[in-house]
C-alpha positions in Angstrom: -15.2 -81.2 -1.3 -16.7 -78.1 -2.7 -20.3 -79.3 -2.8 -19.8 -80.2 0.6 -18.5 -76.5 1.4 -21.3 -74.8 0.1 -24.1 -77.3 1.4 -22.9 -76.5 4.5 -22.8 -72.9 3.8 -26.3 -73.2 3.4 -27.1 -75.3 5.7 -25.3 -72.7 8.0 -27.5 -69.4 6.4 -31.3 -71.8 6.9 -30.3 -72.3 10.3 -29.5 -69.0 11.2 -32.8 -67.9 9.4 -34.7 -70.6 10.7 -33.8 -69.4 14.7 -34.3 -65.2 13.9 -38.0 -66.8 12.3 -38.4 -67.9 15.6 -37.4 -64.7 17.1 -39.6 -62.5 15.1 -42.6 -65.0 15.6 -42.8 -63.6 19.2 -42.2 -60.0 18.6 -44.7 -57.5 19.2 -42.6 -54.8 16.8 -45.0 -55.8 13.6 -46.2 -52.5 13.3 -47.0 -49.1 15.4 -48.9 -46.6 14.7 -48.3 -42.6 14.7 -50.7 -40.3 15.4 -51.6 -37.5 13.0 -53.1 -34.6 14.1 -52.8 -30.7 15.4 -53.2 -31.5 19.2 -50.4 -33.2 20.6 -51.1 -34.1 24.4 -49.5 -37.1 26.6 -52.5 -39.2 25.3 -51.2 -39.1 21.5 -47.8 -39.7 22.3 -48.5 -43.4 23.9 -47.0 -45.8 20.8 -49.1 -49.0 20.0 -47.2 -52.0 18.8 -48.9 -54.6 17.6 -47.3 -58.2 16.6 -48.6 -61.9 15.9 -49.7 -62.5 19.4 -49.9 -59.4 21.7 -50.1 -56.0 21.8 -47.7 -53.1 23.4 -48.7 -49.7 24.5 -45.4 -47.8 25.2 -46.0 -44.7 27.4 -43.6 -41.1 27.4 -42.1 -42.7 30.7 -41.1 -45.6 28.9 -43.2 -47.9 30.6 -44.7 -50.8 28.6 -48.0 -52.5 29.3 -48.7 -55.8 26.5 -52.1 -57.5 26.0 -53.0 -60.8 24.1 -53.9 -59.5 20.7 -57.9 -59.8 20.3 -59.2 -60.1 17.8 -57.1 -61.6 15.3 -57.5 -60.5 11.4 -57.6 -63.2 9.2 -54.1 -61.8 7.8 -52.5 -62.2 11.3 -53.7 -66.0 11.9 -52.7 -66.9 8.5 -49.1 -65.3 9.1 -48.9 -67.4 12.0 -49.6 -70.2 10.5 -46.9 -69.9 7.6 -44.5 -69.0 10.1 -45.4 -72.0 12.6 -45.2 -74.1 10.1 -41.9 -73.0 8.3 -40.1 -73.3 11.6 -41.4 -76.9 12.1 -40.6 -78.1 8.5 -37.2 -75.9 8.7 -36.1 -78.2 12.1 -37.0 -81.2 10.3 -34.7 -80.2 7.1 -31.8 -79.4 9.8 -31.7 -82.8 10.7 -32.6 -84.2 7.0 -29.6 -82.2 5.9 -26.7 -83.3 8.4 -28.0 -86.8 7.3 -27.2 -85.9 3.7 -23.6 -84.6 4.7 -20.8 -86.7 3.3 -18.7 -86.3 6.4 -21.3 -87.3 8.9 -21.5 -91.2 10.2 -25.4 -90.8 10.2 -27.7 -91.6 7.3 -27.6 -93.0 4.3 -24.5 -95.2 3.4 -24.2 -94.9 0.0 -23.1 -91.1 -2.0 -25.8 -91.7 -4.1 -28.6 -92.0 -1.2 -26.4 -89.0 0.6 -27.4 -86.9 -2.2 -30.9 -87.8 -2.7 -31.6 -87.0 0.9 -29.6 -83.5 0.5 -31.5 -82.8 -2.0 -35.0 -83.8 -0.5 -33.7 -81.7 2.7 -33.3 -78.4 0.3 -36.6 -78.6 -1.3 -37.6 -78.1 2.6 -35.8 -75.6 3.2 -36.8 -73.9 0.1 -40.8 -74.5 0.8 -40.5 -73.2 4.2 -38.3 -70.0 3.0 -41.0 -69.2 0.7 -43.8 -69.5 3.3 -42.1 -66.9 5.6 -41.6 -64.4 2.7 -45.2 -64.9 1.6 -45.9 -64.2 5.5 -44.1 -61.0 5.3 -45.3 -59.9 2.2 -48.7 -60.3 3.2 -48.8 -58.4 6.4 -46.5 -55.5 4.8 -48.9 -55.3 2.1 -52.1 -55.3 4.5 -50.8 -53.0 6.3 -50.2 -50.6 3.4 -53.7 -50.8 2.3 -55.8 -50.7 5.9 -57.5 -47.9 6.1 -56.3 -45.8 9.0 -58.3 -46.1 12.7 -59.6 -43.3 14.4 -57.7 -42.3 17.6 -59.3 -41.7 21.1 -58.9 -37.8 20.4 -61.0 -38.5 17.1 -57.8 -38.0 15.1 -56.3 -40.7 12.5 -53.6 -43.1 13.7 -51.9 -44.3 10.6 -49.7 -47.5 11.1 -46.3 -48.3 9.7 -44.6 -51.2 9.4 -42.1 -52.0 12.0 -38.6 -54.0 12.6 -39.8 -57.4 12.8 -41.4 -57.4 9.9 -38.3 -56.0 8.1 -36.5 -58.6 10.1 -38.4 -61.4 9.0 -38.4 -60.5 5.2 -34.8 -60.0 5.3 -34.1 -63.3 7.0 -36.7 -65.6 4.8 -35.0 -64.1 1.4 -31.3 -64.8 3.2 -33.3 -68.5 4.2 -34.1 -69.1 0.3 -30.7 -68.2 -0.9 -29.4 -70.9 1.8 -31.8 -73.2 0.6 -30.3 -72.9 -2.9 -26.8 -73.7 -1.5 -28.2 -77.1 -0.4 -30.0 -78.2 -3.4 -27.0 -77.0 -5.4 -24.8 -78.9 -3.0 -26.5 -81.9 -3.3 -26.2 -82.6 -6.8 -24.6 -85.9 -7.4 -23.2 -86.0 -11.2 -21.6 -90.1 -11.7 -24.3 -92.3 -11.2 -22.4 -95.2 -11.3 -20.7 -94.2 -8.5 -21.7 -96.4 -5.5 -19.3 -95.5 -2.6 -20.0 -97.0 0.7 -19.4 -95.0 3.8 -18.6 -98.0 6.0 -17.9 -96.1 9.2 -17.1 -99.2 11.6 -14.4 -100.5 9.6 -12.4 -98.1 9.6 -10.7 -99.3 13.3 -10.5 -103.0 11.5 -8.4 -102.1 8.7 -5.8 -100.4 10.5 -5.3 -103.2 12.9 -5.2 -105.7 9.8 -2.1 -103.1 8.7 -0.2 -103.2 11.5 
């Protein structure tokens, strides 16, 4: 009962991360830029967000215009990638995972296939966990090291990271720790324990009682 508490404690956290990946996938908060400079007219004060697939220009009114992002680095099309594909291997573990659930009528029969397939289903979640961390890592650290553009009023605009990114590192570290909970969940210790979940006769019994 308490492996099955805490595989669906993870289960619980990999979802959660899987839907914020999402989220954060479509955010154009990756990074922004400030300006540097002496000169500080209405021009400088327009913040540029950039995120995976467009880009933002925030004006002093508040207004917002967004643009497709073109061109894309090589660091932003290979975060898109481990993100894309961490989301499509993390829906597929979801449903690998409620097969392995000992509660669940679904699946496997046996404990001992329950378990394998729990355990197949946190290996998933663990890969695709580590794909959006590497993701995060990667643009955090190229944006680091960029060297800074040069603004419109010839004056450097040095970016900084921004809350999606933060969002998505947090989320893919809360991800692995839920992928952990499912693996650990999932271990099966007797081997020679062959219990059947026979679901259908359950109804059959009880009227052979009475």
């Amino acid at each position: 009962m308490a492996k099955t508490i805490v595989q669906a404690l993870g289960w619980i956290l990999s979802m959660g991360s899987w839907g914020a990946t999402i989220g954060v996938l479509l955010s154009h908060k990756w990074k922004q830029n400030s300006v540097e400079g002496l000169h500080h007219s209405a021009l400088d004060t327009i913040a540029n967000m950039e995120g995976l697939f467009q880009t933002c220009q925030v004006f002093p009114s508040g207004q917002k215009q967004c643009y497709s992002l073109a061109p894309v680095s090589m660091v932003v099309l290979a975060c898109r990638c481990f993100l894309i594909f961490a989301i499509l291997l993390g829906c597929i573990a979801g449903l690998v995972t409620l097969m392995g659930f000992k509660c669940t009528a679904v699946g496997p029969s046996t404990a001992k296939a329950k378990a394998k397939c729990a355990l197949i289903s946190g290996i998933m979640f663990l890969v695709s966990a580590s794909c959006v961390i590497i993701a995060s890592c990667w643009y955090i650290f190229s944006v680091m090291t960029s060297p800074p553009p040069i603004g419109p009023r010839r004056n450097l605009l040095t970016y900084k990271i921004h809350e999606a990114v933060q969002i998505c590192l947090a989320f893919g570290l809360l991800w692995f720790i839920g992928s952990i909970f499912v693996i650990v969940g999932s271990r099966h210790h007797d081997p020679t324990d062959d219990v059947t979940y026979n679901y259908n006769q359950t109804s059959r019994a009880k009227q052979e009682y009475i």
